[in-house]
C-alpha positions as CSV (number, residue, x, y, z in Angstrom):
1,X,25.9,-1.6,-33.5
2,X,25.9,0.0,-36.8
3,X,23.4,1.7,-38.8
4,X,21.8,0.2,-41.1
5,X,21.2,1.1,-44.9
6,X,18.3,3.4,-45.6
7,X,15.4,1.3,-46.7
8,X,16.3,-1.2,-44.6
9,X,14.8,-0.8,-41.2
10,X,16.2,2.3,-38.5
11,X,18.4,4.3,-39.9
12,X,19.5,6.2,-36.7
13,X,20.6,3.8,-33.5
14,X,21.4,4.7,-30.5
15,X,23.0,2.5,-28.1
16,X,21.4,1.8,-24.6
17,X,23.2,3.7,-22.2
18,X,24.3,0.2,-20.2
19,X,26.0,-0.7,-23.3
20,X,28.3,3.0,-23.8
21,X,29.8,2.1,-20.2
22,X,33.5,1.5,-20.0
23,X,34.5,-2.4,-19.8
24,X,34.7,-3.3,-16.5
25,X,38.5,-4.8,-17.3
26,X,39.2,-1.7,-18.5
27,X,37.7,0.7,-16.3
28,X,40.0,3.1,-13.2
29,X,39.1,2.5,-10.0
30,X,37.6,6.0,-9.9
31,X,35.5,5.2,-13.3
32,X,34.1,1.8,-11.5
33,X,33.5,3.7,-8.4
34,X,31.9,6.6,-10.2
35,X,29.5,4.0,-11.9
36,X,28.1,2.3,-8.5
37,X,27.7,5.3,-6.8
38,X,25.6,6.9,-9.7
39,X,23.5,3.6,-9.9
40,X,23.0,3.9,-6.3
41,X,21.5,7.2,-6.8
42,X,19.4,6.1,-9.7
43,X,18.0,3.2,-7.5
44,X,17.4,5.1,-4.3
45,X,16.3,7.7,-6.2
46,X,13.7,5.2,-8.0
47,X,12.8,3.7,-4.6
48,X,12.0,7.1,-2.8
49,X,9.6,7.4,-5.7
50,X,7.6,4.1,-5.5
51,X,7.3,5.2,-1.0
52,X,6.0,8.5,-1.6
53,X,4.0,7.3,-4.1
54,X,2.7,4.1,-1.6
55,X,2.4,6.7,0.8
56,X,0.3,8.9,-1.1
57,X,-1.6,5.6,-2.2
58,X,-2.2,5.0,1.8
59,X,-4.2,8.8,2.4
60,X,-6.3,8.5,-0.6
61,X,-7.4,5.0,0.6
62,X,-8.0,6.0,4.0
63,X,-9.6,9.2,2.5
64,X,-12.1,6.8,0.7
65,X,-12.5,4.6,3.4
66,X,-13.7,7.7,5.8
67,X,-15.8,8.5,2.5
68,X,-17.7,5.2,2.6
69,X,-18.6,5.5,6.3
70,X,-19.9,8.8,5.9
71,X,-21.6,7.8,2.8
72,X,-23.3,4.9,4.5
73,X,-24.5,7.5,7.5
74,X,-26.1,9.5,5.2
75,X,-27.5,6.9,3.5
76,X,-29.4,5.9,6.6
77,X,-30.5,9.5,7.4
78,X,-31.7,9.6,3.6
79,X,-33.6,6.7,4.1
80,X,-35.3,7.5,7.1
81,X,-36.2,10.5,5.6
82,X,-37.9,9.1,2.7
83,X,-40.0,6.6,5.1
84,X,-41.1,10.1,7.0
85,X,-41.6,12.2,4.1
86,X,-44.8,14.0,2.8
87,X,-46.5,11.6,0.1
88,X,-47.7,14.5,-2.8
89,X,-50.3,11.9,-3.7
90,X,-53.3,9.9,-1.3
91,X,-52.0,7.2,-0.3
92,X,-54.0,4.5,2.0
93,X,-53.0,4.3,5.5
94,X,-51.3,0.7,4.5
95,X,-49.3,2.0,1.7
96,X,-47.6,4.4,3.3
97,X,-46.9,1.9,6.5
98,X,-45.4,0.1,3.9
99,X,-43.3,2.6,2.0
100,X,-42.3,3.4,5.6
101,X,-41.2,-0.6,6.7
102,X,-38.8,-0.7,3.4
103,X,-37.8,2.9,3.8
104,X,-36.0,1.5,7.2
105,X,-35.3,-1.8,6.1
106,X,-33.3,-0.1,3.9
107,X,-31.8,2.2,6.5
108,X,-30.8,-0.9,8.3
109,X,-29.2,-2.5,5.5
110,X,-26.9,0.7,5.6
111,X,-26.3,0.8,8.9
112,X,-25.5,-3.0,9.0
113,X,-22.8,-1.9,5.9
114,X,-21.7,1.2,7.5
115,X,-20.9,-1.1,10.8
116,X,-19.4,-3.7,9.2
117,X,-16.7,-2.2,7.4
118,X,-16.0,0.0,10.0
119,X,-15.5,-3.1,12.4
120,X,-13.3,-4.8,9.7
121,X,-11.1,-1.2,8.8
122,X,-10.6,-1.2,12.8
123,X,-7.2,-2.3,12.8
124,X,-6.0,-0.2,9.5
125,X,-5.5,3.7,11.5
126,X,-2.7,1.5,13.6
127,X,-1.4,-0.7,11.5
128,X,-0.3,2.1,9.0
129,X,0.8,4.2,12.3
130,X,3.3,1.3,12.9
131,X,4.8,1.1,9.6
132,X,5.3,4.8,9.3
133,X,6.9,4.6,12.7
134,X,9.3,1.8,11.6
135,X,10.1,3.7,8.5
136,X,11.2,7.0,10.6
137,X,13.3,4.6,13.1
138,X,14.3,1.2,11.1
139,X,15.3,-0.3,14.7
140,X,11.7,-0.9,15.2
141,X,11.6,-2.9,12.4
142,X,14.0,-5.0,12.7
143,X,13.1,-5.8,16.3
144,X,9.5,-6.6,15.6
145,X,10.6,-9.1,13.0
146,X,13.1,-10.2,15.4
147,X,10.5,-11.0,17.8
148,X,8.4,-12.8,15.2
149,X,11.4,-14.7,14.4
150,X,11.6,-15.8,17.8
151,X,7.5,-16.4,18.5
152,X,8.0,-18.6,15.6
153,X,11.5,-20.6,16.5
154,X,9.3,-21.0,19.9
155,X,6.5,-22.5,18.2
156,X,8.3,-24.9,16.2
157,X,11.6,-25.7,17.6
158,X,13.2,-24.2,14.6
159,X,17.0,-23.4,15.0
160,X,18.3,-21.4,12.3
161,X,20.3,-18.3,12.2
162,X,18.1,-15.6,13.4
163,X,16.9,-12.2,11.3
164,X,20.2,-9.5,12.0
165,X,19.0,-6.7,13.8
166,X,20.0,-3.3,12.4
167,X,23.7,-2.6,12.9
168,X,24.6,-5.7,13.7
169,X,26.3,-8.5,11.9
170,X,26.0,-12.0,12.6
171,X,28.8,-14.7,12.0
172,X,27.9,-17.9,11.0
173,X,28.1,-20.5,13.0
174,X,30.0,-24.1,13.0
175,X,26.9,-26.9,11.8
């Protein structure tokens, strides 16, 4: 690329860095090799970024999850509390048995929220323990899919090459 005129658009280029490497038909064996391994550390060093950051996405969700349950408890007591309070004006005797009735209706609508999400987040505490276990051992990975692989062959009499478990390779075989 060459620069153009002044007055006629950018005046300084620069080239994009993929286009300044050496041609592959004229690059050392040490020069190719030197190029794969720094691209190797440029994409592991892109995908430890994207876990830690899915990981650090995963605590503030559960954070707000435990947040909404508590909020919803102390939305109930709040509630209650209101339907018990002091009135600072006279009130008749059927008023306040009705500011009392939607006072804990409403306390029941949280406690019906509170309990449902807490029955539907459940499963998340162990789900996210099993995927941080298979990311500290990668064997349990591959085995669980494995076994899914097989559940599923069962099921539907599929026969196809099943998933390679880690440090294994598989050969193909004769169809």
């Amino acid at each position: 690329m060459t620069e153009a005129e002044p007055g006629q658009g950018k005046t300084c280029c620069r080239l994009l860095w993929i286009w300044q490497r050496v041609n592959a038909t004229d690059a050392t064996e040490e020069e190719t090799q030197a190029f794969v391994t720094e691209t190797i550390r440029v994409e592991w060093g892109k995908s430890r970024a994207r876990a830690q950051q899915y990981q650090e996405e995963i605590k503030l969700v559960r954070e707000e999850m435990d947040q909404t349950l508590h909020f919803f408890l102390w939305k109930v007591a709040d509630w209650r509390s209101k339907g018990t309070a002091p009135r600072t004006h006279l009130v008749t005797v059927q008023y306040s048995e009705g500011l009392r009735a939607y006072a804990e209706r409403q306390a029941a609508l949280c406690k019906s929220l509170h309990d449902a999400f807490k029955a539907q987040w459940k499963d998340v505490a162990s789900i996210i323990n099993t995927a941080n276990s298979e990311i500290a051992q990668p064997d349990l990975f591959y085995r669980r899919k494995q076994q899914e692989f097989e559940r599923r062959k069962s099921r539907t009499g599929n026969t196809t090459t099943p998933i390679p478990t880690s440090g294994t390779t598989t050969t193909p075989t004769n169809v």
